[in-house]
Structures are given as C-alpha cells and as structure tokens.
PyMOL commands that place a pseudoatom at each C-alpha (Angstrom):
pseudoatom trace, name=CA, resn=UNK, resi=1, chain=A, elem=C, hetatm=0, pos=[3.271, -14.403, -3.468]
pseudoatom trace, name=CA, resn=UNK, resi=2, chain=A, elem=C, hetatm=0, pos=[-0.158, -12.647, -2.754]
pseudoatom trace, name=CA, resn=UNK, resi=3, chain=A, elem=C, hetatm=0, pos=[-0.649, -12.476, -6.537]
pseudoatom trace, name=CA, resn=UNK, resi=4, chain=A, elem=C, hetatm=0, pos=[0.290, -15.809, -7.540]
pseudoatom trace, name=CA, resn=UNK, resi=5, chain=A, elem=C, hetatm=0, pos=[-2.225, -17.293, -4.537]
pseudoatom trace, name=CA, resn=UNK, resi=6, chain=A, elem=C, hetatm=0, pos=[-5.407, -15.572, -6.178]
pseudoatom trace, name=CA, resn=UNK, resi=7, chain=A, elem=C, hetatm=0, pos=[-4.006, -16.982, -9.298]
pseudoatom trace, name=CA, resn=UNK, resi=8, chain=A, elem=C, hetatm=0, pos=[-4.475, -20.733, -7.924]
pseudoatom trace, name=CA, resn=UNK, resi=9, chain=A, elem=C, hetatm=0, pos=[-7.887, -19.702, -5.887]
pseudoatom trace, name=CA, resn=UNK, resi=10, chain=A, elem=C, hetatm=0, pos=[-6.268, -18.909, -1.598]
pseudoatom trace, name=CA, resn=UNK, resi=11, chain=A, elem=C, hetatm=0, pos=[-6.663, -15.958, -0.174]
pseudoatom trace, name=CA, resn=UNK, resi=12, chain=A, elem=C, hetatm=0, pos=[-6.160, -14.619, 2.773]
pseudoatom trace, name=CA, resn=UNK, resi=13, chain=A, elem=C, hetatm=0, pos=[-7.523, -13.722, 5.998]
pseudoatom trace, name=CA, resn=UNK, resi=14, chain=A, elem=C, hetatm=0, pos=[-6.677, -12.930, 9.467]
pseudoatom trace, name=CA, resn=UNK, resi=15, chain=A, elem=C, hetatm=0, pos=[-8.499, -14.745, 12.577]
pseudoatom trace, name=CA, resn=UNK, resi=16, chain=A, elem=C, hetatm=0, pos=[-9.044, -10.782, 14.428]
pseudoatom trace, name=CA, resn=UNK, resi=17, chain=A, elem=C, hetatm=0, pos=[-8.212, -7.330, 13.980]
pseudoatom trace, name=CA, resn=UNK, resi=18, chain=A, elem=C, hetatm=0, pos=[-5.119, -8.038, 16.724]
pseudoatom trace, name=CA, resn=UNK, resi=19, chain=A, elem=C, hetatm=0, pos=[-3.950, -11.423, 15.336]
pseudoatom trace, name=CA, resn=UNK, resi=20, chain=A, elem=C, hetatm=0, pos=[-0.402, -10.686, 13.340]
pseudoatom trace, name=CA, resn=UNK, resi=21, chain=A, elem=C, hetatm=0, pos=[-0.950, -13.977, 11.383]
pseudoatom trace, name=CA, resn=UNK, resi=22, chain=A, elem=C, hetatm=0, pos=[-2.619, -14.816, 8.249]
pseudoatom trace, name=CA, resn=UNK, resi=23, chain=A, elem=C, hetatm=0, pos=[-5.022, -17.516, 7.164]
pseudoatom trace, name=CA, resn=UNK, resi=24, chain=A, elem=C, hetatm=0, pos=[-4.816, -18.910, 3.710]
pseudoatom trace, name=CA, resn=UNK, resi=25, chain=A, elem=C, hetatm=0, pos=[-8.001, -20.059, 2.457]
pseudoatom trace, name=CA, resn=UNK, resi=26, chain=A, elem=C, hetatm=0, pos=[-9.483, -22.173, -0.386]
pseudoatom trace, name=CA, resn=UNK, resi=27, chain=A, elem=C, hetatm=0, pos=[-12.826, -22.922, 0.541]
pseudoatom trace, name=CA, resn=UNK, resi=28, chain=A, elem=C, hetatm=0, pos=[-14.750, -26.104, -0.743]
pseudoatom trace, name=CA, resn=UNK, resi=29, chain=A, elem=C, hetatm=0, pos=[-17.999, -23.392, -1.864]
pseudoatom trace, name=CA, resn=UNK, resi=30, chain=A, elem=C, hetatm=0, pos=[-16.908, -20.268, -3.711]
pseudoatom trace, name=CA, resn=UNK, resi=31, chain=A, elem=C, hetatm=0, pos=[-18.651, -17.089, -3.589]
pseudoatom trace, name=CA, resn=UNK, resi=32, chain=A, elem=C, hetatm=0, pos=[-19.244, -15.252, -7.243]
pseudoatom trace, name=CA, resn=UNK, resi=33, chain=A, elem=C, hetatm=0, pos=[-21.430, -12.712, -8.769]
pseudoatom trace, name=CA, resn=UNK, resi=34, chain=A, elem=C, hetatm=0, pos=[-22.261, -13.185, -12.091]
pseudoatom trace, name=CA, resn=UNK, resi=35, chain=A, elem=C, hetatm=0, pos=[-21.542, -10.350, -13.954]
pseudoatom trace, name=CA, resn=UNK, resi=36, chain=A, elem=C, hetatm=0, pos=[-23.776, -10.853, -17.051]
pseudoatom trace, name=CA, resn=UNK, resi=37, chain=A, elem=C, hetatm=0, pos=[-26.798, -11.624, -13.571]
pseudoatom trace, name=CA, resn=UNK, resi=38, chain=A, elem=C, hetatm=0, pos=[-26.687, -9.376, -11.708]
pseudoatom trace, name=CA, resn=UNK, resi=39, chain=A, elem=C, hetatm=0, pos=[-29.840, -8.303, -10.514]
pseudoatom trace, name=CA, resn=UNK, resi=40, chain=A, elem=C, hetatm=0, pos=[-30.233, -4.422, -10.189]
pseudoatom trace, name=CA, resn=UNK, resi=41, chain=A, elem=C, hetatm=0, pos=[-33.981, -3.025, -7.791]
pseudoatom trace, name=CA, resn=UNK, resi=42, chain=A, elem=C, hetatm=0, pos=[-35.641, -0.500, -9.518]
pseudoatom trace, name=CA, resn=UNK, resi=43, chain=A, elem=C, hetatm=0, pos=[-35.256, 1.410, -6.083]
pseudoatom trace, name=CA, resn=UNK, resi=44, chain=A, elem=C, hetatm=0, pos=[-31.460, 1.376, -5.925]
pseudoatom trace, name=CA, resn=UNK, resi=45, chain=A, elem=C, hetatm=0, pos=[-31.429, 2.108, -9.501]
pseudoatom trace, name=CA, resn=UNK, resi=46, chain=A, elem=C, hetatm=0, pos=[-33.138, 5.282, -8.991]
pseudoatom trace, name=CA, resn=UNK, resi=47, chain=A, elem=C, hetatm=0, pos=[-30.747, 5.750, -6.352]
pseudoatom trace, name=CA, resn=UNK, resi=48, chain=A, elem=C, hetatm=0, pos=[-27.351, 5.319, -8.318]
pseudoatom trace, name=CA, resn=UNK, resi=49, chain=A, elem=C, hetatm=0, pos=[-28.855, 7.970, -11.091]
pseudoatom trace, name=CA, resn=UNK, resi=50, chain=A, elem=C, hetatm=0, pos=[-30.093, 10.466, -8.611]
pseudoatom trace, name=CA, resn=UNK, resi=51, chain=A, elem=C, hetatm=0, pos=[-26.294, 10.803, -8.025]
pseudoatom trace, name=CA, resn=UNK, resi=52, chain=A, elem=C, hetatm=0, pos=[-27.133, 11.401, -4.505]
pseudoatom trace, name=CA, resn=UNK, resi=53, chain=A, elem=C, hetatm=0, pos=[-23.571, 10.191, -3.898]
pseudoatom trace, name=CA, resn=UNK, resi=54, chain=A, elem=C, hetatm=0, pos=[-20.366, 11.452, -5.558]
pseudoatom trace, name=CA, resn=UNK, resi=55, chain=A, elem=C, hetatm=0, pos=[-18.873, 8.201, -6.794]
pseudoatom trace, name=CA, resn=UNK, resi=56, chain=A, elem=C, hetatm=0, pos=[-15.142, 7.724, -7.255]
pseudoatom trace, name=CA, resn=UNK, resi=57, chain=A, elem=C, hetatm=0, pos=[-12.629, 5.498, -7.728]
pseudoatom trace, name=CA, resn=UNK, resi=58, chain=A, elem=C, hetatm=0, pos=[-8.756, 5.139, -6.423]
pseudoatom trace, name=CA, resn=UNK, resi=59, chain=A, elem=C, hetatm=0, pos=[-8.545, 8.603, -4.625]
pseudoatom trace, name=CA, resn=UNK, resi=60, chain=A, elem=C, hetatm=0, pos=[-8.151, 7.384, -0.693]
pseudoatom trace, name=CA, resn=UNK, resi=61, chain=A, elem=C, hetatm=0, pos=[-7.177, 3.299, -0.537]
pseudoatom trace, name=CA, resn=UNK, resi=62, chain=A, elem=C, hetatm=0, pos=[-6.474, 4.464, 3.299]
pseudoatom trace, name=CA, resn=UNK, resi=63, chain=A, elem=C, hetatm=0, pos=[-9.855, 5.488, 4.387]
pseudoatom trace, name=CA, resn=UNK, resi=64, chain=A, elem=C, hetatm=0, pos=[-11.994, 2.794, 2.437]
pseudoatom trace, name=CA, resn=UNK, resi=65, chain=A, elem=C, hetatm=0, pos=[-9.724, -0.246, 4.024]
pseudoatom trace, name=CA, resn=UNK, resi=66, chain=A, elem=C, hetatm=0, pos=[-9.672, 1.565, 7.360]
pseudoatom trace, name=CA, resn=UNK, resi=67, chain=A, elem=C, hetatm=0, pos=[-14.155, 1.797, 6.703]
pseudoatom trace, name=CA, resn=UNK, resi=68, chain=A, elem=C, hetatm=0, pos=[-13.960, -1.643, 5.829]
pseudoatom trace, name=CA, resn=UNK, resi=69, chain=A, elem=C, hetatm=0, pos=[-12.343, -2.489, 8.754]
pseudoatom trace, name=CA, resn=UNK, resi=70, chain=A, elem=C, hetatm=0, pos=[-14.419, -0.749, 11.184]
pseudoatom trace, name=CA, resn=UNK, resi=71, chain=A, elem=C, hetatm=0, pos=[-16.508, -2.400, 13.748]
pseudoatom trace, name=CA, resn=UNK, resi=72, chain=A, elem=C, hetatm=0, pos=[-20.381, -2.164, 13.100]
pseudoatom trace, name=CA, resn=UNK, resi=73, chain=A, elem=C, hetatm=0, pos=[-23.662, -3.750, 14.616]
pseudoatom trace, name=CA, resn=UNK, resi=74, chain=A, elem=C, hetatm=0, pos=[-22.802, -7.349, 13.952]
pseudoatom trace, name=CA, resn=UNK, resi=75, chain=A, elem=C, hetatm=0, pos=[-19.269, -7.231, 13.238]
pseudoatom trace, name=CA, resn=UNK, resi=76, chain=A, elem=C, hetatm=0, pos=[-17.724, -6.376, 16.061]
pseudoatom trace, name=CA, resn=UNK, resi=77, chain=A, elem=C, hetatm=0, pos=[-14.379, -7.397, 14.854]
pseudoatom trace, name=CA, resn=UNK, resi=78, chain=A, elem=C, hetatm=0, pos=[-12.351, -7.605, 11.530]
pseudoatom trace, name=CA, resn=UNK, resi=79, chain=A, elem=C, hetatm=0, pos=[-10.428, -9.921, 9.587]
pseudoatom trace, name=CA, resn=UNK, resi=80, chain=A, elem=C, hetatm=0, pos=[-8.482, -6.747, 8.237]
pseudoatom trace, name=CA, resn=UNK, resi=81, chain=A, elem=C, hetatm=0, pos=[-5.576, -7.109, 10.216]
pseudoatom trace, name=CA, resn=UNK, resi=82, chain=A, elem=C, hetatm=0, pos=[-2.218, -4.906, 9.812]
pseudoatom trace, name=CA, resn=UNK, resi=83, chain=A, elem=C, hetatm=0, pos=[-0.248, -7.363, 7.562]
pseudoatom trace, name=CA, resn=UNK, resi=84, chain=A, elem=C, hetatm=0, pos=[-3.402, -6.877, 5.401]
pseudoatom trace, name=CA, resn=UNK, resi=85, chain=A, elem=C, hetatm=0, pos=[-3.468, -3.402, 5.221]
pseudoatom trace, name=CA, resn=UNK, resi=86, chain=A, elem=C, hetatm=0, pos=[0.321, -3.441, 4.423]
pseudoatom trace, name=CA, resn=UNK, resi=87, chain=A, elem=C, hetatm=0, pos=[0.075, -5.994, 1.597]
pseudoatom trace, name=CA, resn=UNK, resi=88, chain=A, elem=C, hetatm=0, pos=[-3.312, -4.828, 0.073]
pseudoatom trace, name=CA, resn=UNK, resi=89, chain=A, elem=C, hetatm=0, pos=[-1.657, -0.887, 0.178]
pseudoatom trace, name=CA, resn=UNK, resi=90, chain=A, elem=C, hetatm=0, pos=[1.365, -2.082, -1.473]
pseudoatom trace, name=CA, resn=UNK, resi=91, chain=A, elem=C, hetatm=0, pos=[-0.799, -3.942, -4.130]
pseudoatom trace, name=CA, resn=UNK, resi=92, chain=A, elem=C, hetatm=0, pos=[-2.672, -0.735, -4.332]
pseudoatom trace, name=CA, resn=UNK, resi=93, chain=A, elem=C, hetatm=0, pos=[0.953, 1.166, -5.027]
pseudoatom trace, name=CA, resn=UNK, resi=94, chain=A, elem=C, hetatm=0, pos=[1.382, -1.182, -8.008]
pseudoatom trace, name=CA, resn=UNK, resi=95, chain=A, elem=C, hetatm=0, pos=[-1.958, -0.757, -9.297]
pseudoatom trace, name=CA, resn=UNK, resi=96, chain=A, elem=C, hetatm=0, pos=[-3.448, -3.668, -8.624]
pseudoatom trace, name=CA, resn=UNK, resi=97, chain=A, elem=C, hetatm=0, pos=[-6.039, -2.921, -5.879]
pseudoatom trace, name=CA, resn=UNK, resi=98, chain=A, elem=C, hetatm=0, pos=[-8.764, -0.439, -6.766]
pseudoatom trace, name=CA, resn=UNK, resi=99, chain=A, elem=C, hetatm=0, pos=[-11.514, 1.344, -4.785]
pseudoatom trace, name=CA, resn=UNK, resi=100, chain=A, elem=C, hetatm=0, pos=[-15.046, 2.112, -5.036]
pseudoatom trace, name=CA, resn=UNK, resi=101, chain=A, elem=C, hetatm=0, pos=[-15.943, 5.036, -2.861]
pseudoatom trace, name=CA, resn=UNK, resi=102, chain=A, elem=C, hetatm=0, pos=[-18.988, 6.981, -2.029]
pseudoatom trace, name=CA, resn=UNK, resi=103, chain=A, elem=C, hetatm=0, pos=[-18.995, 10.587, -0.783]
pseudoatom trace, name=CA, resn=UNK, resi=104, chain=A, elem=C, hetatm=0, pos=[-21.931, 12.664, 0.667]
pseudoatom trace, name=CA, resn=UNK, resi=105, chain=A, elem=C, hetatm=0, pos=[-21.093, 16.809, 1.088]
pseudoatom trace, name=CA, resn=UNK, resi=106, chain=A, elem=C, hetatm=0, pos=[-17.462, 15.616, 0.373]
pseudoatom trace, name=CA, resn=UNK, resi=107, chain=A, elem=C, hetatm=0, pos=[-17.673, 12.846, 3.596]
pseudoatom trace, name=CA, resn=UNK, resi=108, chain=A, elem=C, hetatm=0, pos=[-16.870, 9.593, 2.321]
pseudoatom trace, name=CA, resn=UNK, resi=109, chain=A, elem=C, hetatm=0, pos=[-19.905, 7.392, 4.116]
pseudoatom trace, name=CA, resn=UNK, resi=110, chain=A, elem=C, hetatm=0, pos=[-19.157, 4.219, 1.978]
pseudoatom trace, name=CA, resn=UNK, resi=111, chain=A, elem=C, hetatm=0, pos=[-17.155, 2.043, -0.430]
pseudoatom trace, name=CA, resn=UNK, resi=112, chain=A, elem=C, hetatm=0, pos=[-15.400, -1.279, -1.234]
pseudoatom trace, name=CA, resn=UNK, resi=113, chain=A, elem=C, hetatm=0, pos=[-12.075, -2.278, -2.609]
pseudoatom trace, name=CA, resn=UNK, resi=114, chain=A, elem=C, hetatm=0, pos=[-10.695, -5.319, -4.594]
pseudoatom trace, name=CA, resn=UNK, resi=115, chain=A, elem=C, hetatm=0, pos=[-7.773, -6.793, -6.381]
pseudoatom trace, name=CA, resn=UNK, resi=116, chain=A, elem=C, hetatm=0, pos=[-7.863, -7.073, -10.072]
pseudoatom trace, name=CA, resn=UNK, resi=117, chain=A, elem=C, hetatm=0, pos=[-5.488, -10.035, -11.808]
pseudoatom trace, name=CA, resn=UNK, resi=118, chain=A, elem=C, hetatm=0, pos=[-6.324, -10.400, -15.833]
pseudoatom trace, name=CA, resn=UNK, resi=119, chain=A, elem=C, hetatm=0, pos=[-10.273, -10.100, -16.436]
pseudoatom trace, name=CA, resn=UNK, resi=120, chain=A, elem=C, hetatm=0, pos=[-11.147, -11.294, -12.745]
pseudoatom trace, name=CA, resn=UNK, resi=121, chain=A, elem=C, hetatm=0, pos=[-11.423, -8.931, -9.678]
pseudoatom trace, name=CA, resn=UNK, resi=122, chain=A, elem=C, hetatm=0, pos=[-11.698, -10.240, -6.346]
pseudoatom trace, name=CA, resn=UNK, resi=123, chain=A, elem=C, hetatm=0, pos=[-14.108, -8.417, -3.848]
pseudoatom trace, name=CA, resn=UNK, resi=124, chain=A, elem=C, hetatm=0, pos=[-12.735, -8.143, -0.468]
pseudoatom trace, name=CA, resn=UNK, resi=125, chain=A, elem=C, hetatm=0, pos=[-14.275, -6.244, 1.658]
pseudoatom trace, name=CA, resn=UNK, resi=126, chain=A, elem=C, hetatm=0, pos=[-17.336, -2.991, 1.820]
pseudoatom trace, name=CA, resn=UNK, resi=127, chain=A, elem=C, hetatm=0, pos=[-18.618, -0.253, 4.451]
pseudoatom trace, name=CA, resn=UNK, resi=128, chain=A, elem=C, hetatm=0, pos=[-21.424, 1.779, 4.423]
pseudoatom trace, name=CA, resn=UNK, resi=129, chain=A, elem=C, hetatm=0, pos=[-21.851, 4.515, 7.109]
pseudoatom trace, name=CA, resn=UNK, resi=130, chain=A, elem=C, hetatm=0, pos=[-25.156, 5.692, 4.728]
pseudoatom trace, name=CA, resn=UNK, resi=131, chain=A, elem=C, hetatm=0, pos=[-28.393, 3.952, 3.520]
pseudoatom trace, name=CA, resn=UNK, resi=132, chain=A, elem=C, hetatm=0, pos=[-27.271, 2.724, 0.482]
pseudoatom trace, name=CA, resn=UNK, resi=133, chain=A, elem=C, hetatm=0, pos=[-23.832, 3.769, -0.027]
pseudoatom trace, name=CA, resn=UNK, resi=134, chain=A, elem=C, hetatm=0, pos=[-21.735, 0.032, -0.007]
pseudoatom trace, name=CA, resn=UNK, resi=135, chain=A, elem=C, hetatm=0, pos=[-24.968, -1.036, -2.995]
pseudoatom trace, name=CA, resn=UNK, resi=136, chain=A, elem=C, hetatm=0, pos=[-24.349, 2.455, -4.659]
pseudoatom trace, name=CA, resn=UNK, resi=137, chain=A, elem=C, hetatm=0, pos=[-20.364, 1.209, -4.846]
pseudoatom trace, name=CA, resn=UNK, resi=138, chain=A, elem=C, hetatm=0, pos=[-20.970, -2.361, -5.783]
pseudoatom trace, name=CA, resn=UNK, resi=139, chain=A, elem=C, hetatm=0, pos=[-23.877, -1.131, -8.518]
pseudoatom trace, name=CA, resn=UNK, resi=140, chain=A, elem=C, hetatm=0, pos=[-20.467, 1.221, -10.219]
pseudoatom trace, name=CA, resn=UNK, resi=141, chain=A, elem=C, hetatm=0, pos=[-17.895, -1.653, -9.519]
pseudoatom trace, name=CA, resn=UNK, resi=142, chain=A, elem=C, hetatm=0, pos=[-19.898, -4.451, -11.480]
pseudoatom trace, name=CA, resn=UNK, resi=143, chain=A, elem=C, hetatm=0, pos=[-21.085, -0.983, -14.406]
pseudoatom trace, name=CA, resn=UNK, resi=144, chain=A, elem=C, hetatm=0, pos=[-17.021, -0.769, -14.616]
pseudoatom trace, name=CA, resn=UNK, resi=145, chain=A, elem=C, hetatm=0, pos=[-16.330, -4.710, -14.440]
pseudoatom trace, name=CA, resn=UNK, resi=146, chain=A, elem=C, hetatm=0, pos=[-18.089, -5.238, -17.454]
pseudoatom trace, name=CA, resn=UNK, resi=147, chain=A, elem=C, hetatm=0, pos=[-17.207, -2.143, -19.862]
pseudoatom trace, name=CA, resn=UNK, resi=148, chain=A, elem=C, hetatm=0, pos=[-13.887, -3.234, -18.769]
pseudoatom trace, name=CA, resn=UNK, resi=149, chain=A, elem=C, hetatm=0, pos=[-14.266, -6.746, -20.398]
pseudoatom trace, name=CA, resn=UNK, resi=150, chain=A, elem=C, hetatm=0, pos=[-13.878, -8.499, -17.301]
pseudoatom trace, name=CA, resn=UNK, resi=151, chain=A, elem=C, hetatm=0, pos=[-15.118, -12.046, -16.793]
pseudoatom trace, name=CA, resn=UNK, resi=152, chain=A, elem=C, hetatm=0, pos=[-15.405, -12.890, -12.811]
pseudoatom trace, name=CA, resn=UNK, resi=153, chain=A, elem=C, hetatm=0, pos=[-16.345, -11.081, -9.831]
pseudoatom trace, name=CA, resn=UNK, resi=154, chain=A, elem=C, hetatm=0, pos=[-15.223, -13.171, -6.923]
pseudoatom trace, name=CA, resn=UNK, resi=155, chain=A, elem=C, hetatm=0, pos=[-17.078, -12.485, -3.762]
pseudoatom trace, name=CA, resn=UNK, resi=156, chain=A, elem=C, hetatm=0, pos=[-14.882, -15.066, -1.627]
pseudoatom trace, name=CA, resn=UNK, resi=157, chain=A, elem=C, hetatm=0, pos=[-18.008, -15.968, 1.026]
pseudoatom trace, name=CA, resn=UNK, resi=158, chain=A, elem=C, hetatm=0, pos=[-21.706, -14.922, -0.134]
pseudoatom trace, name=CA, resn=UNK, resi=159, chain=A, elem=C, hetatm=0, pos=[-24.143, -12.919, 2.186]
pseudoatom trace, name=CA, resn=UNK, resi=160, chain=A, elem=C, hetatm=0, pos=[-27.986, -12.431, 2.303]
pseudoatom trace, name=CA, resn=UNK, resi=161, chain=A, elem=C, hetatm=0, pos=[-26.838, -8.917, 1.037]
pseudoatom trace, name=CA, resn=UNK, resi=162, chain=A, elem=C, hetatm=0, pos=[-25.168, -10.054, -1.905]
pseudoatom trace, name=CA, resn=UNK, resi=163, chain=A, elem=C, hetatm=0, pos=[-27.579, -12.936, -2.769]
pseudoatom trace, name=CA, resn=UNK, resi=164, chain=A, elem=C, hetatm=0, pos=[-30.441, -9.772, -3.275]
pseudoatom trace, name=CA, resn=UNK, resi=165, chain=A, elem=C, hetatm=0, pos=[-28.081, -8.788, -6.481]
pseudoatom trace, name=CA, resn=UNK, resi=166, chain=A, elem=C, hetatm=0, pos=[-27.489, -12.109, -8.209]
pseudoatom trace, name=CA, resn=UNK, resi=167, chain=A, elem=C, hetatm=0, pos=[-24.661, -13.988, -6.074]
pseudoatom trace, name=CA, resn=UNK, resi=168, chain=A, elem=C, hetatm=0, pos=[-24.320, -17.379, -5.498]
pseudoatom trace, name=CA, resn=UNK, resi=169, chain=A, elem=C, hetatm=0, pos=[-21.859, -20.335, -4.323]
pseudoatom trace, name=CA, resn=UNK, resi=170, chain=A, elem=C, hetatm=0, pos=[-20.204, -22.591, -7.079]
pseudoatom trace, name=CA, resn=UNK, resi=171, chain=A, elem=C, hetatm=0, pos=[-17.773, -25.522, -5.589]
pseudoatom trace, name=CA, resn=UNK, resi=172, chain=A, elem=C, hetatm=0, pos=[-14.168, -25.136, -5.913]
pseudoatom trace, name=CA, resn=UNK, resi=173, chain=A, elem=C, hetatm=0, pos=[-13.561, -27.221, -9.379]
pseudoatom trace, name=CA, resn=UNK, resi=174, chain=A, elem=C, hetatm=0, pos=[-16.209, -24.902, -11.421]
pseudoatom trace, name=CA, resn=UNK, resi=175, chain=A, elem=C, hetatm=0, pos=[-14.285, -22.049, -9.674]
pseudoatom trace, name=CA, resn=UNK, resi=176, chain=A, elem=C, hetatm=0, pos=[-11.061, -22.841, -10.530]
pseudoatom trace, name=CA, resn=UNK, resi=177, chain=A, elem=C, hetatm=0, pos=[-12.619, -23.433, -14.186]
pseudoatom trace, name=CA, resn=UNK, resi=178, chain=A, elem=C, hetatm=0, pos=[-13.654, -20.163, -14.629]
pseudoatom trace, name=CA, resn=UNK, resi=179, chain=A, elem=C, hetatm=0, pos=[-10.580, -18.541, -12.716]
pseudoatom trace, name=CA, resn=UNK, resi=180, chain=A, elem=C, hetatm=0, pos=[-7.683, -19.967, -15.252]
pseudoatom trace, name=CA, resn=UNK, resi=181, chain=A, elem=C, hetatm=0, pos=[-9.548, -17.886, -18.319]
pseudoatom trace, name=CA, resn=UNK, resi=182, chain=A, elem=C, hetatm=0, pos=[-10.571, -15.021, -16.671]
pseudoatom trace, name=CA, resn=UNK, resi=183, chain=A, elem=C, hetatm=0, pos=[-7.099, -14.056, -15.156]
pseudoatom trace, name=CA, resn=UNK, resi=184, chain=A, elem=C, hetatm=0, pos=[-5.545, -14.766, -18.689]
pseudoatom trace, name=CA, resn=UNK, resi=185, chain=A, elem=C, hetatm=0, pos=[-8.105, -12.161, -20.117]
pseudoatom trace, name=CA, resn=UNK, resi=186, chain=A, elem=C, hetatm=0, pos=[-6.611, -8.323, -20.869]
pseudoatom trace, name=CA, resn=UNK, resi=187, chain=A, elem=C, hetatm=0, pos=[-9.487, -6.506, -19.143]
pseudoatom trace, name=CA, resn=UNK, resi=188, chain=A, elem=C, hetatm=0, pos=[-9.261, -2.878, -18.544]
pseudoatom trace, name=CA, resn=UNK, resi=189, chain=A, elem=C, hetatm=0, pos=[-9.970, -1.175, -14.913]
pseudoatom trace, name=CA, resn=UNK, resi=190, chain=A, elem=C, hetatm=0, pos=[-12.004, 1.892, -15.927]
pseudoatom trace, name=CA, resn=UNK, resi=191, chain=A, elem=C, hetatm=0, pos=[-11.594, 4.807, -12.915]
pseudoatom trace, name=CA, resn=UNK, resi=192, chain=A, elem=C, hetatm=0, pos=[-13.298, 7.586, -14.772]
pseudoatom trace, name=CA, resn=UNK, resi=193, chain=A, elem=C, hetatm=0, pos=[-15.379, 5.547, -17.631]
pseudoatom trace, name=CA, resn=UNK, resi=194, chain=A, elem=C, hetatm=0, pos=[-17.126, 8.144, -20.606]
pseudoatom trace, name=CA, resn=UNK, resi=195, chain=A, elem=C, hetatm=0, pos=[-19.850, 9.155, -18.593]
pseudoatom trace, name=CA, resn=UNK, resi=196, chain=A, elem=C, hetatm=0, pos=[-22.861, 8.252, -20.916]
pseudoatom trace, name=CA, resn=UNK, resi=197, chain=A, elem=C, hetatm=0, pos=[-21.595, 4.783, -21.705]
pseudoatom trace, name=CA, resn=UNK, resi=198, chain=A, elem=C, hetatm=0, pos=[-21.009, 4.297, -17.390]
pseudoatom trace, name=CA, resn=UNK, resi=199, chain=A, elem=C, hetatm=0, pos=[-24.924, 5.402, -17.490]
pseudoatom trace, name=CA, resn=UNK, resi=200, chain=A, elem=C, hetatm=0, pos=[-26.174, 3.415, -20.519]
pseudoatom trace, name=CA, resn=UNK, resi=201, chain=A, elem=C, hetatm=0, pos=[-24.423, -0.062, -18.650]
pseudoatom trace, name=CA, resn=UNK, resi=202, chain=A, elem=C, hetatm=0, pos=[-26.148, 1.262, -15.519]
pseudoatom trace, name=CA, resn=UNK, resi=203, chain=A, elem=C, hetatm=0, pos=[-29.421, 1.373, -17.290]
pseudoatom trace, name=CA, resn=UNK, resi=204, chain=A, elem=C, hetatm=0, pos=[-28.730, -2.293, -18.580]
pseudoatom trace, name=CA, resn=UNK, resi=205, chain=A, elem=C, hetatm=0, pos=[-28.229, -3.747, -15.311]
pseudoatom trace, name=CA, resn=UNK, resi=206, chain=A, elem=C, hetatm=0, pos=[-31.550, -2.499, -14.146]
pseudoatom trace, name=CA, resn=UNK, resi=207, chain=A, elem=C, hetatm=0, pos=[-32.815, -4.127, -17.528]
pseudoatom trace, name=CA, resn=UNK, resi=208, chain=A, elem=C, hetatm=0, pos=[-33.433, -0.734, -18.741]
pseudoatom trace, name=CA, resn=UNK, resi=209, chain=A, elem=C, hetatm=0, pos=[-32.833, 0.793, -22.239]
pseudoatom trace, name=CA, resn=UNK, resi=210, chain=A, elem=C, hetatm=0, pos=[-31.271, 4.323, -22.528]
pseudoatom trace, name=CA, resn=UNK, resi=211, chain=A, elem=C, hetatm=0, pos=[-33.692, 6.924, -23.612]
for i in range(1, 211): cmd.bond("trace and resi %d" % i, "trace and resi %d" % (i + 1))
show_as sticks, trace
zoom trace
C-alpha cells in the first residue's frame, strides 16, 4: 500500500513521535531538487573530497532513522513515529529504502534515508550531529541519483537548507507529471559506485572538470 501511495504522489506522516496514527499527505506545493541543478559551494565541495567523513550507504537503516528522529534545537519533536519505523524498515528489508550515512573515527554523526520506486527517490528525512555531515550525505545521494539514471529527487516540503542547493516547490499537477515517467524509469541504486566515476560526478556538481 505504502508503495503504490508514492506511486500516485501521498505520503505519509505522523502528527508526533507518540501519535500511533498516520497522516496521508498530498500537498497542493511539492518539494523537488532538481537533479541536473543542483547547486554544489565550493566550500562543501572541498569538504566532500577531503573525505573528512567515511561515507556509506545501507550498513545501519536502524541508527540513521533513529538520528533522524532525534530531537534537536528546533525540532523538538518528530513525525517519525513507530508505525514509520516499522514500515520504512520493512521497505528497507525488501530493498527499497536506502541510506546515506556519515561516520567520523567510526561514530556515525550524520545521514539521510529515502525510498527509491523506478528512477525517482523520495527524501524523507536527515540528521547531522557534525558541521556538515547531513550536506556531506545529500552531496553523495544526488552524485549516486544521477550515475544511477534517476530522474526525480522528491524532497516532500522544501527548507531554507535545501533551497541553498537548488530546491524548489512545483504545484501538484507538474509533480504528478514528472512522477508517472520517472517511477516507470529502470534506474540503478549505486551503494559502492567505481570510485573515480563517484568523484568525477562530484566534481560536476561543483561545476568542476576532473583533472
């Protein structure tokens, strides 16, 4: 049922961390990032190829939707309730949710995870417990997004955060539009990508060339 709802453009969300029910949402503005936009600082680009962080993807589903859901200055609660977790781990199970996670001396301090259906991936949720870590994970999710041949990068809502790397509201028709191809596209999730082509798409986003 959870897959065939992104499929038509709900998702859902619960009203608090301690509320059993679910929301099912289809909101009139869309959040997306464009993945042939996105806007990559020089700063953070230095960042991502200092490989400051250890960047992986799919080892601990667990930890990143338990980061995800923890409160922080501003967001006190979560929409992550239980029923979330179980659905989203199950999904995960069947190889349909994927992570993003960044580790510092082995610690994992941030991260994001997502659901992919066809060529579009839907952005749920991201933590950072480190300067930079959630931007380090979002930088490798879109690098992997687009080697993979996917088309859309829902981000549900947008933030002030995400409008710094390209992201912007469409209304629900020109959603929808781009939804139908995108989850009838064979894209590819890419969890360890050949490391010089992961650094050469890098490079690209920051509108650099490989040397």
């Amino acid at each position: 049922m959870l897959l065939q709802a992104y499929g038509m453009g709900l998702f859902p969300m619960a009203r608090s961390r301690e509320d059993p029910r679910l929301m099912w949402l289809n909101p009139r503005q869309r959040g997306i990032l464009p993945l042939d936009g996105f806007h990559l600082p020089r700063r953070l680009l230095r960042t991502v190829r200092s490989q400051a962080f250890e960047v992986s993807c799919d080892r601990d589903f667990p930890a990143v939707i338990a980061g995800c859901a923890t409160p922080a200055p501003g967001r006190e609660d979560t929409w992550i309730n239980s029923e979330i977790v179980r659905l989203f781990s199950e999904l995960f199970d069947r190889g349909h949710v994927h992570t993003v996670e960044c580790r510092l001396d082995g610690e994992l301090v941030g991260g994001l995870y997502g659901m992919a259906l066809g060529g579009a991936f839907f952005g749920e949720s991201m933590f950072s417990f480190a300067t930079d870590a959630s931007k380090v994970a979002l930088v490798h999710l879109v690098a992997r997004l687009r080697l993979g041949g996917f088309m859309l990068l829902d981000t549900q809502f947008i933030t002030g955060h995400l409008m710094r790397f390209g992201a912007r509201e469409i209304g629900r028709d020109s959603y929808k539009a781009q939804l139908e191809p995108a989850i009838g596209t064979q894209a590819v999730w890419l969890p360890e990508p050949d490391p010089a082509a992961l650094d050469a798409e890098i490079l690209a986003l920051g509108g650099r060339q490989p040397v």
